[in-house]
C-alpha angles and dihedrals in degrees: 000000000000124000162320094224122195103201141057096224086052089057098047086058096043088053089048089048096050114189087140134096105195131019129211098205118195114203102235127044101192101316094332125102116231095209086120087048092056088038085061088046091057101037090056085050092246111145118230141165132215112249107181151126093244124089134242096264090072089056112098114236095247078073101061098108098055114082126250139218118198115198119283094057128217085223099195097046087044079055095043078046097054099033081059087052084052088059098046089049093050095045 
């Protein structure tokens, strides 16, 4: 496990680093959207979901397709969802 990471530039490293199969992006970094971030994400074929407070309306259409977990979580189906990320990264 990496993480958690607090910053946008630090995850921007951590992205360009790699040593990571899935990613739990949350929308804002302190004050800063991560949409580049997932754009990275998507862009080094590492599956990730969107775990926030915010709801899916925030999220930008190119994003349609990536789940998306809305506070309060359902802790046990965010688990099943990322498990299910675990799986696409490893085929």
């Amino acid at each position: 496990m990496i993480g958690p990471i607090a910053g946008l530039e630090s995850a921007r490293d951590q992205v360009a680093q790699g040593g990571f199969d899935v990613a739990v992006l949350d929308i804002d970094l302190r004050g800063q959207a991560t949409y580049v971030i997932a754009d990275e994400l998507r862009s080094a074929n590492i599956p990730f979901l969107f775990a926030t407070g915010y709801s899916e309306a925030a999220i930008p259409a190119r994003f349609h397709d990536i789940r998306h977990w809305q506070k309060p979580y359902e802790l046990d189906k965010l688990v099943e969802d990322i498990t299910r990320l675990c799986r696409l990264a490893a085929a």
